[in-house]
FINU-104653 format. One record per residue (C-alpha): residue number from 0; x, y, z. Coordinates in Angstrom, 1 decimal. Example, Ala and Ser with C-alpha at 12.3 -4.5 7.8 and 13.67 -1.06 7.14 Angstrom:
# FINU-104653
{0, {12.3, -4.5, 7.8}} {1, {13.7, -1.1, 7.1}} 
END
This chain:
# FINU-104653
{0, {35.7, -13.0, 30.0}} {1, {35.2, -9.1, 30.2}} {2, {34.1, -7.7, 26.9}} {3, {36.5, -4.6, 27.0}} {4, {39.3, -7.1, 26.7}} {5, {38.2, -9.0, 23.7}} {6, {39.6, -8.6, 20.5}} {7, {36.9, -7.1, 17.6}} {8, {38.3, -7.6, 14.4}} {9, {36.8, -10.2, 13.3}} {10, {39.2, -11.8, 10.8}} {11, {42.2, -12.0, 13.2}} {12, {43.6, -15.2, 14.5}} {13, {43.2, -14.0, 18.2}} {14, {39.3, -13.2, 17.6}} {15, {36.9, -13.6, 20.8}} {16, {40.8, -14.0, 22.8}} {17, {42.0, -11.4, 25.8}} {18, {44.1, -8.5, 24.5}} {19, {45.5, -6.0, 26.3}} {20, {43.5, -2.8, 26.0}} {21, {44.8, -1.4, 29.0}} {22, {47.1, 1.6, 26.9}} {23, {44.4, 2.7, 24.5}} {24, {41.9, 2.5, 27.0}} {25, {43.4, 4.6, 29.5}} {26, {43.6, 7.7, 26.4}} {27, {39.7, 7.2, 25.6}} {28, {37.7, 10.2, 26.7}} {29, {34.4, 9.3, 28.6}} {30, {31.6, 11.1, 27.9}} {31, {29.5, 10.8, 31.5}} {32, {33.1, 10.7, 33.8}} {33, {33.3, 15.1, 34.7}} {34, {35.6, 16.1, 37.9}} {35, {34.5, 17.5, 40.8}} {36, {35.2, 21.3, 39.6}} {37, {32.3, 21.2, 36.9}} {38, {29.5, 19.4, 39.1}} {39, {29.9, 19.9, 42.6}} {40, {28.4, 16.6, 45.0}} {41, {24.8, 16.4, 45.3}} {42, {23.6, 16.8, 49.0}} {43, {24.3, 13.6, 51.3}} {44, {27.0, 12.0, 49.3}} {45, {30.6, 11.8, 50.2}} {46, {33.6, 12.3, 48.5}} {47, {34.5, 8.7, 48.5}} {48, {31.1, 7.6, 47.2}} {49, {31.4, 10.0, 44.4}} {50, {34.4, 8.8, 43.3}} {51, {33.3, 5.6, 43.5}} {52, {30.7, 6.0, 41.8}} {53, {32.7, 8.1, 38.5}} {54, {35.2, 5.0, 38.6}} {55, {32.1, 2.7, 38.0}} {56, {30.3, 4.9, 35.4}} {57, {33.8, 4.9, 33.5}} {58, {33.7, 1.3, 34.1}} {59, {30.3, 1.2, 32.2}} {60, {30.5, 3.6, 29.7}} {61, {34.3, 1.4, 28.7}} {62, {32.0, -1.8, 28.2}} {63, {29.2, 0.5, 26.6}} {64, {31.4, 1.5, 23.8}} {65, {33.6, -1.2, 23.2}} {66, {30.3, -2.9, 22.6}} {67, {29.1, -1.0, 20.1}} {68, {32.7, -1.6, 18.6}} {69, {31.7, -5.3, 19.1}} {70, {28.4, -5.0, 17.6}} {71, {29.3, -3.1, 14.9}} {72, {32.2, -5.4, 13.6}} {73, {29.7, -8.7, 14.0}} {74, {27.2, -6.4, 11.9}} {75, {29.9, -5.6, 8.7}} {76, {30.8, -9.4, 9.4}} {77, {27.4, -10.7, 8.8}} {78, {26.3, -8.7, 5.7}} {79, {29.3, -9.6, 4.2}} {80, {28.6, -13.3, 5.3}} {81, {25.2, -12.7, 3.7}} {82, {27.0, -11.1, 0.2}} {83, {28.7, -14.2, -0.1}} {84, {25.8, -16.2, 0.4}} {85, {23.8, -14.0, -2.3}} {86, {21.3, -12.8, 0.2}} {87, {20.1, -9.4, -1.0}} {88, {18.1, -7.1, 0.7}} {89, {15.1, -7.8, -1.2}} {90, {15.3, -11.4, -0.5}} {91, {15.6, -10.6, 3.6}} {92, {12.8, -8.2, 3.3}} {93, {10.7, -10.5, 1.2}} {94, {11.5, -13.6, 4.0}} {95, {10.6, -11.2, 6.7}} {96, {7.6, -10.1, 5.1}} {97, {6.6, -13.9, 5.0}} {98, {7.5, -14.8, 8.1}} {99, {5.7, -12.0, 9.6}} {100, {2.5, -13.0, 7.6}} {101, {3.1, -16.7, 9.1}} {102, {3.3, -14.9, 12.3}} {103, {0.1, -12.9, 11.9}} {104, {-2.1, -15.8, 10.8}} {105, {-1.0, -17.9, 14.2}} {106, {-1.4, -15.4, 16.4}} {107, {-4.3, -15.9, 18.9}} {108, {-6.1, -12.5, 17.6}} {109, {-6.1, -13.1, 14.4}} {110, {-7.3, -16.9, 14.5}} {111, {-9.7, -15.3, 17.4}} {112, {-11.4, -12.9, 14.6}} {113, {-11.6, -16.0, 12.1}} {114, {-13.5, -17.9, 14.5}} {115, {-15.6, -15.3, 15.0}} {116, {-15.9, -14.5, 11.2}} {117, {-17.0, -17.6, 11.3}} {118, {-19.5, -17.9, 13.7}} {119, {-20.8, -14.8, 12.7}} {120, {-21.6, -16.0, 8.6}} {121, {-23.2, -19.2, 10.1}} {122, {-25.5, -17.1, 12.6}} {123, {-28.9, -16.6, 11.7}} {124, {-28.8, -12.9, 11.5}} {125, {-26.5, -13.1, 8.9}} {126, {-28.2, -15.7, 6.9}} {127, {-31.4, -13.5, 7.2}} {128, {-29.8, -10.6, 6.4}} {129, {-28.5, -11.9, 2.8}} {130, {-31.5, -13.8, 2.2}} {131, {-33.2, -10.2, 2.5}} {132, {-30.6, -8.6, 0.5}} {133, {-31.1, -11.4, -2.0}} {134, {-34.9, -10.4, -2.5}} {135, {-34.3, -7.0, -2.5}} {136, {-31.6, -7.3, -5.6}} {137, {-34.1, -9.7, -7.2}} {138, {-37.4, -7.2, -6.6}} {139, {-34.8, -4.3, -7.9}} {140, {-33.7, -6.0, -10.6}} {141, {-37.9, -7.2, -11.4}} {142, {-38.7, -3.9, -10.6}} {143, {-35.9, -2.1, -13.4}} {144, {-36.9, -4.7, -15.4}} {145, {-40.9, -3.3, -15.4}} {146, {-39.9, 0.1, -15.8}} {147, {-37.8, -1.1, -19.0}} {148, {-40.5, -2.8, -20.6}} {149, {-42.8, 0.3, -20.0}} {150, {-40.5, 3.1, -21.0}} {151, {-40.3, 0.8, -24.4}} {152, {-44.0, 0.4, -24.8}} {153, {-44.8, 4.1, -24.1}} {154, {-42.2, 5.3, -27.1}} {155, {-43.5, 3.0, -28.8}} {156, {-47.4, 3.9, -28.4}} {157, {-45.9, 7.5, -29.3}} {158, {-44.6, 6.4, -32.2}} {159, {-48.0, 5.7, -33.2}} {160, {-49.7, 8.4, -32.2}} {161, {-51.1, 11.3, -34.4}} {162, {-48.7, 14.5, -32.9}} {163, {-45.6, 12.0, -33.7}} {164, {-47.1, 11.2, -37.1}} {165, {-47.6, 14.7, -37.9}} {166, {-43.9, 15.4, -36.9}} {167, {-42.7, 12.6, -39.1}} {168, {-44.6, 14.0, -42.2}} {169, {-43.6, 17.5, -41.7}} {170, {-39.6, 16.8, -41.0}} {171, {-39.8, 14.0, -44.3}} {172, {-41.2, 17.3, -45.9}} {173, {-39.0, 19.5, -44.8}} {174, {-36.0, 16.9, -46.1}} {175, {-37.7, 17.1, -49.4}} {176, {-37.3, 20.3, -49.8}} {177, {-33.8, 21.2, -48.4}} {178, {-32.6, 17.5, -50.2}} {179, {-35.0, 17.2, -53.0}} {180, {-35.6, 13.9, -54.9}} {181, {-32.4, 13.0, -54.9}} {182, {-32.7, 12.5, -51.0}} {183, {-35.0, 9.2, -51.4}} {184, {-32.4, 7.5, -52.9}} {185, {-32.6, 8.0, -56.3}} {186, {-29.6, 7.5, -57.9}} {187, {-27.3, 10.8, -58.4}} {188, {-26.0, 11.6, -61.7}} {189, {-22.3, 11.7, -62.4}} {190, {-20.7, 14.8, -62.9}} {191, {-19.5, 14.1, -66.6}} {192, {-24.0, 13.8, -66.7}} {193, {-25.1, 16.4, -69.5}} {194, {-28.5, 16.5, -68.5}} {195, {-29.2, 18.3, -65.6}} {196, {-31.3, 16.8, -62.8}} {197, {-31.9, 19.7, -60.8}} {198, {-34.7, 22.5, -62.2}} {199, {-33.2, 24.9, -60.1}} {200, {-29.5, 25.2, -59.3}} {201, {-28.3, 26.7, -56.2}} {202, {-26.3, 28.9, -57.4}} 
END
């Protein structure tokens, strides 16, 4: 059956059937069909050929556009076939997606780079190379470890020390004086207090 005599509309009773196109045909412009006054005949080709030759691309470029007529009614048809069925975008994109995951993981490359995945984290290399990773975390981790417990005995040996000791006293002096007793945790007197506890107000 020749597509340029099919009927496209979809919902009518004489869908897929032969209609006569031959009247609304004949008005259709073609884009590629020009007469012989715009483009004169390329060297070595007759008049006949040529003609025969526009008939046939007018031919072509019919069935080219009635099937982008065609294509383009079977395309409305199936997204509304697909409304009524509740099919949304998302849902085709998120099937696709899937699908193309399935795909993906059958494919020969990717079950090729599995196997060698594989192969490569049951090599000996690569079991030598995280047991040596291995030690070096645990010698890191030994070694931070070390420098911890040093770091805490030096402050603590200069906590000791006489310079540190002298420090302490001075800045416990130095409290006494901007503080006074009161700093030491003697109780402070309430403000209602008529006996003053201080010799010497600051103001």
């Amino acid at each position: 059956m020749d597509p340029a005599s099919q009927d496209i509309n979809l919902n009518s009773p004489n869908k897929g059937l032969s209609v006569d196109h031959a009247d609304s045909q004949s008005d259709m412009v073609v884009e590629g069909a020009v007469g012989n006054s715009v483009n004169p005949l390329p060297p070595g080709l007759t008049e006949e050929e040529a003609e025969e030759l526009r008939t046939e691309l007018t031919k072509v470029e019919e069935e080219i556009n009635t099937l982008r007529q065609v294509l383009s009614a079977k395309e409305r048809h199936a997204t509304e076939l697909k409304r009524k069925l509740g099919l949304s975008p998302l849902n085709e994109l998120k099937q696709n997606l899937s699908k193309s995951w399935q795909d993906v993981q059958t494919s020969n490359a990717y079950l090729s780079a599995s196997a060698t995945l594989d192969d490569i984290t049951h090599s000996e290399a690569y079991k030598k190379t995280q047991e040596t990773l291995s030690q070096a975390g645990q010698k890191t981790s030994a070694a931070l470890s070390t420098v911890g417990t040093a770091i805490s005995r030096r402050l603590g040996d200069m906590r000791n020390s006489a310079t540190f000791k002298s420090f302490e006293d001075k800045m416990g002096n130095l409290k006494y004086k901007v503080v006074g007793p009161r700093g030491n945790g003697d109780a402070v007197g309430s403000p209602t207090d008529t006996t003053p506890t201080q010799e010497n107000p600051p103001f």
